[in-house]
Legacy VTK file of the C-alpha trace (Angstrom):
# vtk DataFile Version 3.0
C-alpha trace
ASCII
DATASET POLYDATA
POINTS 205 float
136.922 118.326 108.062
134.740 118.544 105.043
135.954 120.728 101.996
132.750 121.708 100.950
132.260 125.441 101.057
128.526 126.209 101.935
126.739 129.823 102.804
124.953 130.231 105.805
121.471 132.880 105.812
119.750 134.332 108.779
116.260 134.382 108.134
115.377 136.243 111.716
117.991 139.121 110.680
117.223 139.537 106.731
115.928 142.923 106.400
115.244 142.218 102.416
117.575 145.448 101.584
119.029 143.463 98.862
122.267 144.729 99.712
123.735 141.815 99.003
122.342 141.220 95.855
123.706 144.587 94.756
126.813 143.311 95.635
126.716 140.737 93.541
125.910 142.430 90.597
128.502 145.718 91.285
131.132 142.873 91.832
130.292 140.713 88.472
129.614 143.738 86.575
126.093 141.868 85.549
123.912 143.101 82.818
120.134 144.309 83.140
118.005 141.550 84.418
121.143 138.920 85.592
120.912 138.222 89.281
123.273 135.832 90.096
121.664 137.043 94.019
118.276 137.024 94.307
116.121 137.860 97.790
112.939 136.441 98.338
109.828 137.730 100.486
107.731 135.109 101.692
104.684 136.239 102.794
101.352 135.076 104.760
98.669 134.887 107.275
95.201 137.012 108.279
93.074 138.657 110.385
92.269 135.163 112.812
88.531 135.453 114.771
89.216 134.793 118.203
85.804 135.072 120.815
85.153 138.945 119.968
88.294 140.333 118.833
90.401 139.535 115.929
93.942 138.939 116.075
96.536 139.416 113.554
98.783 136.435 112.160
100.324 138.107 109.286
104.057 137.585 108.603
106.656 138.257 106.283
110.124 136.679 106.024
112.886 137.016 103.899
115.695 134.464 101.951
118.789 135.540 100.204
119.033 132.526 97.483
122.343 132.040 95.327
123.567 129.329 93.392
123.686 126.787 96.171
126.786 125.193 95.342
125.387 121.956 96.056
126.719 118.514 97.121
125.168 116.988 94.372
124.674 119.430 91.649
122.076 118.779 89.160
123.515 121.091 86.872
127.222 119.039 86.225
124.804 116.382 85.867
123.264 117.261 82.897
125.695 119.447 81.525
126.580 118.023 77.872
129.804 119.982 77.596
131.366 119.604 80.837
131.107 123.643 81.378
129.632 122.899 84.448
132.147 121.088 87.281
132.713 121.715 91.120
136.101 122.573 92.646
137.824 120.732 95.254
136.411 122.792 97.795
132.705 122.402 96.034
132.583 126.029 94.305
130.436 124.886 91.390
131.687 127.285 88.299
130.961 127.393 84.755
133.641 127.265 82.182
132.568 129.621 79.922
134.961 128.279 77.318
133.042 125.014 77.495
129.290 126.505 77.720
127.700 125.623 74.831
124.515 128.169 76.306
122.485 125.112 75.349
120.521 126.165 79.038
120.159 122.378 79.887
121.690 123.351 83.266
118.936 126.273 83.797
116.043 124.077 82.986
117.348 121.556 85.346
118.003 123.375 88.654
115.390 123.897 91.236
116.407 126.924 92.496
117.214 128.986 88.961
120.497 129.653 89.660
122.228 129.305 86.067
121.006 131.887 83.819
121.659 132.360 80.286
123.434 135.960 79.302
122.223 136.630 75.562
124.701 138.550 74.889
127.570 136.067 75.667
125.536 133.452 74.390
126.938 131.733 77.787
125.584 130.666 80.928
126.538 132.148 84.266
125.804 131.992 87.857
127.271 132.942 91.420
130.797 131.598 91.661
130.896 132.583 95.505
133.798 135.105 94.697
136.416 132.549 94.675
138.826 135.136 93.422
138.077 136.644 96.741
138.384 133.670 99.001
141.393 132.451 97.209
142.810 136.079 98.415
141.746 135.533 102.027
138.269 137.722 101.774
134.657 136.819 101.697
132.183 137.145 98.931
130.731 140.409 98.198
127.527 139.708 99.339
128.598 138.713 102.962
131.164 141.166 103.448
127.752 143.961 102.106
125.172 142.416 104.723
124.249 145.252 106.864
122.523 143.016 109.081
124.912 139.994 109.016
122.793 137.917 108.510
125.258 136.259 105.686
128.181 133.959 106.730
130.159 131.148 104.788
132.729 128.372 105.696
132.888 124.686 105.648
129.718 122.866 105.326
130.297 121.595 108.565
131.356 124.426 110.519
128.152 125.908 109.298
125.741 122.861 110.815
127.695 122.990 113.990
127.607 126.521 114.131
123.728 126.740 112.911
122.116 123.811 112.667
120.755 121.886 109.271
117.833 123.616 108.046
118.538 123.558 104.430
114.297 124.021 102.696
112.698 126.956 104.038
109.677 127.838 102.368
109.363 129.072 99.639
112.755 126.976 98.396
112.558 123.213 97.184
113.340 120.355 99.534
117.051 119.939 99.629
116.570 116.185 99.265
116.935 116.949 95.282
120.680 118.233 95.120
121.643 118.190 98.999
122.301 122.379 98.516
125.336 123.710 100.571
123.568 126.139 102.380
122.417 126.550 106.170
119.400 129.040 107.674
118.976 130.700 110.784
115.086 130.256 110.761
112.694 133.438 111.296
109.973 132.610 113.788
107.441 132.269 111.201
109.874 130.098 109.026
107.615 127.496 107.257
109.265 124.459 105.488
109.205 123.758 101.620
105.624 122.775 100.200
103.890 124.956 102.016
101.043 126.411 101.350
100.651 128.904 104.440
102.401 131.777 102.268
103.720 132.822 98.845
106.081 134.491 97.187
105.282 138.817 97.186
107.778 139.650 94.891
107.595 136.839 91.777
108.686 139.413 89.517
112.119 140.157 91.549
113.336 137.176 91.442
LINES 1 206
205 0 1 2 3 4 5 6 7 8 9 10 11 12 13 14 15 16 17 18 19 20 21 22 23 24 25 26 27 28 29 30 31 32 33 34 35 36 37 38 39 40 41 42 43 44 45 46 47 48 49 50 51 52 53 54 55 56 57 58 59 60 61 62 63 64 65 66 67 68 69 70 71 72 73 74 75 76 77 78 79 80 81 82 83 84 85 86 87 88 89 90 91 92 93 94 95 96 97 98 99 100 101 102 103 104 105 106 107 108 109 110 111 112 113 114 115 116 117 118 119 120 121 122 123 124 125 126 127 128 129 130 131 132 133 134 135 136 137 138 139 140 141 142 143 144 145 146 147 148 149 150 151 152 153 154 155 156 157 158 159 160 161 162 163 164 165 166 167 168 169 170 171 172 173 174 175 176 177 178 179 180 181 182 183 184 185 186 187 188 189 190 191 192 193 194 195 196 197 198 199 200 201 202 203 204
């Protein structure tokens, strides 16, 4: 059985109520503009010619994105200080008694998930409410999901359970830091690179 602790989203079930990214934030007590939780819209498609009529191909999708507590995070990599180190379970953290808020860890992940507090002068980043699982619970933001479209467990419970799509569009290919997360694809679910939508809400997230 693997230790790693991954997060599973359902892309055919995200709403994009960002109740789980409210979670997040009522449950870190995070200041104006941290979003340790962010939810993406993904968005795409057009009015397609067909013989006389004109049919619609439009789409929209949604991603909950977190730190993805990956297999092989980029951010312990290259952080000077040591702030930055994974549990035996794989929770990445940050040691804020370390963090040096030199950022090096920001700069370096592909999905943004470390992000520098300037009043703490520290970094900090989704710790996937290990206070909570070490109590039995579930992180905020799956225990908020209206829609359930949030789970977590071992990572592989989760591919047995869901498959292994780990890059949806619009997130990088998981080839970079093997992320510890699983989706539930949407119908219209394009893989990273492409170029058949973009992101609706840039400044959200």
């Amino acid at each position: 059985m693997s230790s790693q602790l991954a997060f599973h989203v359902d892309l055919s079930s995200c709403t994009g109520c960002k109740a789980c990214q409210m979670a997040c934030i009522d449950k870190n007590d995070l200041e104006l503009g941290q979003r340790w939780r962010r939810v993406y819209e993904f968005t795409g498609g057009d009015w397609v010619k067909m013989g006389n009529a004109y049919i619609n191909s439009v789409f929209t999708y949604f991603t909950s994105v977190s730190c993805q507590h990956c297999e092989d995070p980029i951010c312990v990599n290259v952080c000077p200080s040591g702030a930055m180190h994974k549990r035996e379970d794989g929770i990445v953290l940050v040691d804020t008694q370390k963090c040096l808020g030199c950022r090096y860890c920001e700069w370096a992940c592909p999905y943004g998930s470390p992000q520098y507090n300037p009043t703490l002068g520290k970094m900090g980043k989704c710790n996937f409410c290990y206070d909570l699982i070490d109590a039995g619970g579930k992180p905020a933001c799956v225990e908020a999901c209206p829609m359930r479209a949030l789970d977590f467990g071992p990572l592989d419970e989760m591919v047995a359970r869901y498959g292994d799509l780990r890059d949806p569009a619009p997130l990088p290919i998981s080839s970079i830091t093997h992320p510890s997360v699983i989706f539930t694809p949407h119908r219209n679910t394009y893989p990273a690179g492409s170029n058949e939508g973009q992101i609706a809400n840039k400044e959200e997230v």
